[in-house]
N, C-alpha and C positions, 0 to 999 in steps of 0.2 A: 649560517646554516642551522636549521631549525633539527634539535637532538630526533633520533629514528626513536621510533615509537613502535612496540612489536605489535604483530597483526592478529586483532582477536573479531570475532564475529559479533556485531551490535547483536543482542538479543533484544526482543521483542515484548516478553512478555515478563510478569511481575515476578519478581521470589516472596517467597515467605520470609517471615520471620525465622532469622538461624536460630532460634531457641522456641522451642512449645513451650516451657513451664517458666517460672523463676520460685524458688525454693531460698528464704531468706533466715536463717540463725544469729542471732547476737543481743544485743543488748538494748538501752534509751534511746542510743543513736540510728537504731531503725525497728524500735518497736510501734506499733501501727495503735496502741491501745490493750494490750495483753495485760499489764501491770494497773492500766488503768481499771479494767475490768474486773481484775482480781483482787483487787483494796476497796473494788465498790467506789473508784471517783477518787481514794483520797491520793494519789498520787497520778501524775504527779504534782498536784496543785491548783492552784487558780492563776489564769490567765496563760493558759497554754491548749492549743489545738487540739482539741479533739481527742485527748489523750497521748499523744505525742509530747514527748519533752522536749518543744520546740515552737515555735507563734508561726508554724505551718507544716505543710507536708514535709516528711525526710526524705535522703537518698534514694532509698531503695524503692520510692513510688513513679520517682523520675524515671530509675531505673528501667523500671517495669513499663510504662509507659511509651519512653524511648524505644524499646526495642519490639515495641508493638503487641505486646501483650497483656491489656488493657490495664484495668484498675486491680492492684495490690489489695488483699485482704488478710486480716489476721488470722491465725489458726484456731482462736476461741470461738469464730462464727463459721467456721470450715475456709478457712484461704492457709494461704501458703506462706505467711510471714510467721514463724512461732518463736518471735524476740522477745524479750522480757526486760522492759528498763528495771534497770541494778542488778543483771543476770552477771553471775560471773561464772567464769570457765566450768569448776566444779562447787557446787555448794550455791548461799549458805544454808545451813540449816535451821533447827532450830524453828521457830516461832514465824519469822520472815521469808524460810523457805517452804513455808506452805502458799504462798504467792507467789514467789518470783522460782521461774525454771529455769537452773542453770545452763550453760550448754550442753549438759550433759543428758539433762533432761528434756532439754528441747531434739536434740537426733532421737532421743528413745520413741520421744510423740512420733517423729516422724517415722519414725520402724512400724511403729502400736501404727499406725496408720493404714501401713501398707498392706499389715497382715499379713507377711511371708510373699509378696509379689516384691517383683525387679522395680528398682527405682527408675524413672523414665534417662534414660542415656541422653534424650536430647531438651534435656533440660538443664539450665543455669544454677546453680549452688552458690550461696553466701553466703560468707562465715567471717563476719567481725565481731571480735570481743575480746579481753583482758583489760580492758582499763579501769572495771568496778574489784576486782582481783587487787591492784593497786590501791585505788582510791577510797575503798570499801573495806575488803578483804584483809589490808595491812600485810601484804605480801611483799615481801622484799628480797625473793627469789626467783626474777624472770624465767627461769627455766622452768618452773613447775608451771604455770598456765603456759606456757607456751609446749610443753608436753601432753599435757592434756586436747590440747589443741590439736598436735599430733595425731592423736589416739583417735579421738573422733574423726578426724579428716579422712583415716583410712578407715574406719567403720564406712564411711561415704565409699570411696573409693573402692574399697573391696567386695560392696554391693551389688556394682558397677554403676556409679556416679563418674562420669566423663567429663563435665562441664565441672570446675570450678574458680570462682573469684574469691581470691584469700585478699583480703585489708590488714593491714597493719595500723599501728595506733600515730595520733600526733601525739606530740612534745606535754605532754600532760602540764609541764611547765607555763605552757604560751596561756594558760587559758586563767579567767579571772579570780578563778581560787585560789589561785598561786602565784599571779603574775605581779601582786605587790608584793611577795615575801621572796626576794633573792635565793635564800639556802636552801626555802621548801623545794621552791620552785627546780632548783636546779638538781635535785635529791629527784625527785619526780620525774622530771624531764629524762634525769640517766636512765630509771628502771625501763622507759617508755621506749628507750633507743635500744636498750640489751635486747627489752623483747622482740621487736623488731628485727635486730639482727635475729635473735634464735629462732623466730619466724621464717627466716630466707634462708634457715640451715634446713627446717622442716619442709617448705614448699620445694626446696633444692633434692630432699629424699625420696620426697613425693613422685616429682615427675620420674627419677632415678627409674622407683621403684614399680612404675604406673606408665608405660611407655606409649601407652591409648588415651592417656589422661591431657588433656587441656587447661592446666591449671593459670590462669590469669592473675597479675597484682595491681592491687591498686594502691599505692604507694603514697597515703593520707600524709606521714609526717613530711614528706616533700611538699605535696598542695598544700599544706597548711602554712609550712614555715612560709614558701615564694607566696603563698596571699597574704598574709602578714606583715609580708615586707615590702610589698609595692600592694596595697590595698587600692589606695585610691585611683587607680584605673581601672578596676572594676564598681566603683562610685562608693566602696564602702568608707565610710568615716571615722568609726569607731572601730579599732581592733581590740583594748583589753578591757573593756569595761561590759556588765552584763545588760540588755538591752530591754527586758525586763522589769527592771529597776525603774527605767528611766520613761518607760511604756505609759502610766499615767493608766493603767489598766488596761489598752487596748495592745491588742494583738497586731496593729498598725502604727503603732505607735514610738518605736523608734528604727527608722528607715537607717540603712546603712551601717546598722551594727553586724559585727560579725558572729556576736555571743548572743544569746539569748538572756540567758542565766549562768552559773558557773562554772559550768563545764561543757555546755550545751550547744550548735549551731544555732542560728537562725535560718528561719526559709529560705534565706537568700544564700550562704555557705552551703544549707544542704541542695539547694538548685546546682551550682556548681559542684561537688561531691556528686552527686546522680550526673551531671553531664561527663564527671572525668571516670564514674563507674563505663557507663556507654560504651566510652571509649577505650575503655582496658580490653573490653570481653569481644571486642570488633575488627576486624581489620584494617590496618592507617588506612583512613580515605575514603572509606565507606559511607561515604554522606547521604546514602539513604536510606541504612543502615538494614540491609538487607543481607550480610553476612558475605556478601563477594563485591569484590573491588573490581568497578568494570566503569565504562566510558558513562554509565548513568549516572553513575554518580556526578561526573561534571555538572550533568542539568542541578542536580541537588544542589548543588555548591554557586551555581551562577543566582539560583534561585531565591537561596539568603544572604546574598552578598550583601555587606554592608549593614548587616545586624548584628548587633552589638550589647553587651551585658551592663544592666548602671544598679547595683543595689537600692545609692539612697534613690532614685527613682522609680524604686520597686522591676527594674523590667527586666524580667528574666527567661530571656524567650529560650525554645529549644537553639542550642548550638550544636545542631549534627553535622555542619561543614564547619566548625572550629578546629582542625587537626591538631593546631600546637594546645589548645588549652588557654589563650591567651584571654578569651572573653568575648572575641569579635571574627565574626569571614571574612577575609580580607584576600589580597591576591599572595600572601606566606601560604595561607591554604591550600589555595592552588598547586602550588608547588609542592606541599608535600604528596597530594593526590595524585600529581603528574610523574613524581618520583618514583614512588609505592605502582603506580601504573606500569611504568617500562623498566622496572625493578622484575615485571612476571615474565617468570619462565614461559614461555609458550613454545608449542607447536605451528610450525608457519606453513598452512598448505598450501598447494599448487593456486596460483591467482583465479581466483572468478571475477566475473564481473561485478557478481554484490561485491566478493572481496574487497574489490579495489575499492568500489565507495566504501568501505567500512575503515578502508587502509587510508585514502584520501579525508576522512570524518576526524579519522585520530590524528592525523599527521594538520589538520586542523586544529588540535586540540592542543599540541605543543606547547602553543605560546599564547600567554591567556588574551580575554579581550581587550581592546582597546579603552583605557581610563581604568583597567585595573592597578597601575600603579600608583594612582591618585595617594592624597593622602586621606584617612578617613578621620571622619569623627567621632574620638573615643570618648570613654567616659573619664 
């Protein structure tokens, strides 16, 4: 007997985008060119994208993109991205912080912005950063950037910023600056987990304190560690080595690495990081990523069935019917869509006649189609 499925009305017509804006703060790992502009080029070097500390686009463009709200721009040329690669929580000073703006000084831009108006409520906030506070900073008390972190969050919040995505840091350990030196590494790797936790004590206050608040996480040292550890089914090859290195000067030039440079993603890690952002800020199931979980989304999901993630072959298509994260749509998909489906509360009205076809459409919907339990071909 095929599970009841509760009865919702097929709707007809498109949604918008659940988010108008997206509003991005942090650091390298999603600065669009700010740092680059601001050294005049020299950072952060030769043989990296565009000013990006990366051999291509970051998270946050995917991000943006994904959720239907075109091409990401930095806040030097008027967009909405105001990261600064080597921005750390507060500071530094000195001589190098007349280029790089901290986080402290990237919310002010956005205030100095607004000029005394409301922040838009139905737009997306992102706030990663603390790992140059570590790395940079020589900070070896988690709790201070992760307070700071705090402070500003409810400078948001208190504005009336409704929409946020908090990230947390990976294992500072995993990565090739540290990943041949055991003691560094593991010295590193702790502060990265402290602040993490004291992250999930503040985003925990947050929502406490902010009962209208929508606060999402994306939880980087999870994705990081599980791609790390089963890499090559997502085709990557190389996990601790920097790819960069091995590039031979191009930007194409070494497929499959996970690291760019020393601390850094490649396109292909940041492809995946913007797909599992997507996914934080959305409803399970949402495959067409329109902010409500409803029977459309099946067409979504039948639609990319059978596409699948390969680094070293460069292809890294949208996975908006990936639910688990796994790399690939397959019929696990389905099932978490179907789940998150007759998971919703509804109201069941009196039968009509659409109803019934709508009730007979879902109760088709149960159980997926025929060869979706095939096996597929991963990477």
């Amino acid at each position: 007997m095929k599970p009841f499925i509760p009865l919702l009305l097929l709707a007809t017509t498109c949604h918008a985008s659940p988010y108008s804006d997206l509003f991005v703060f942090g650091d390298s790992l999603s600065d669009l060119g700010n740092t680059n502009a601001w050294t005049l080029g020299v950072a952060p070097g030769t043989n990296y994208y565009q000013g990006r500390f990366s051999n291509g686009p970051v998270y946050a463009e995917r991000l943006s993109e994904g959720l239907g709200l075109g091409t990401l721009t930095r806040d030097g040329v008027g967009g909405d991205n105001f990261a600064y690669g080597g921005a750390e929580t507060d500071g530094p000073g000195g001589f190098e912080g007349l280029f790089l703006n901290s986080l402290v000084e990237q919310i002010d831009a956005y205030f100095d912005r607004l000029d005394g108006a409301a922040p838009d409520r139905e737009a997306l906030f992102v706030v990663w950063i603390g790992a140059n506070d570590f790395l940079r900073g020589g900070q070896t008390d988690a709790s201070i950037p992760a307070a700071e972190v705090q402070t500003q969050l409810e400078r948001l919040t208190s504005a009336g910023v409704t929409n946020l995505l908090g990230v947390n840091l990976p294992l500072l350990g995993l990565t090739p600056e540290y990943n041949t030196n055991p003691p560094a590494a593991n010295a590193i790797s702790a502060l990265a987990s402290t602040y993490n936790d004291e992250l999930a004590e503040v985003y925990d206050e947050l929502e406490a304190s902010y009962p209208g608040l929508a606060l999402h996480r994306l939880d980087v040292e999870t994705i990081f560690s599980e791609l790390l550890g089963d890499a090559g089914t997502l085709g990557f090859v190389n996990t601790s080595q920097a790819g960069r290195d091995a590039s031979g000067g191009s930007l194409d030039g070494a497929p499959g690495y996970v690291f760019w440079d020393g601390v850094h993603p490649t396109r292909e890690a940041h492809a995946l990081l913007g797909e599992a952002a997507i996914r934080a800020v959305l409803p399970t199931g949402d495959f067409d990523r329109d902010g409500v979980l409803a029977t459309e989304d099946y067409t979504a999901w039948r639609d990319d069935y059978g596409v699948a993630f390969n680094a070293a072959l460069g292809q890294t298509p949208s996975l908006a019917a990936d639910a688990n994260g796994d790399g690939r749509v397959d019929a696990a998909d389905y099932t978490v869509w179907r789940d998150a489906l007759v998971s919703l509360p509804v109201t069941v009205p009196e039968p009509t006649t659409a109803g019934l076809v709508s009730l007979a459409a879902l109760w088709a919907l149960a159980a997926p189609p025929r060869g979706v339990g095939r096996r597929l071909i991963t990477a």
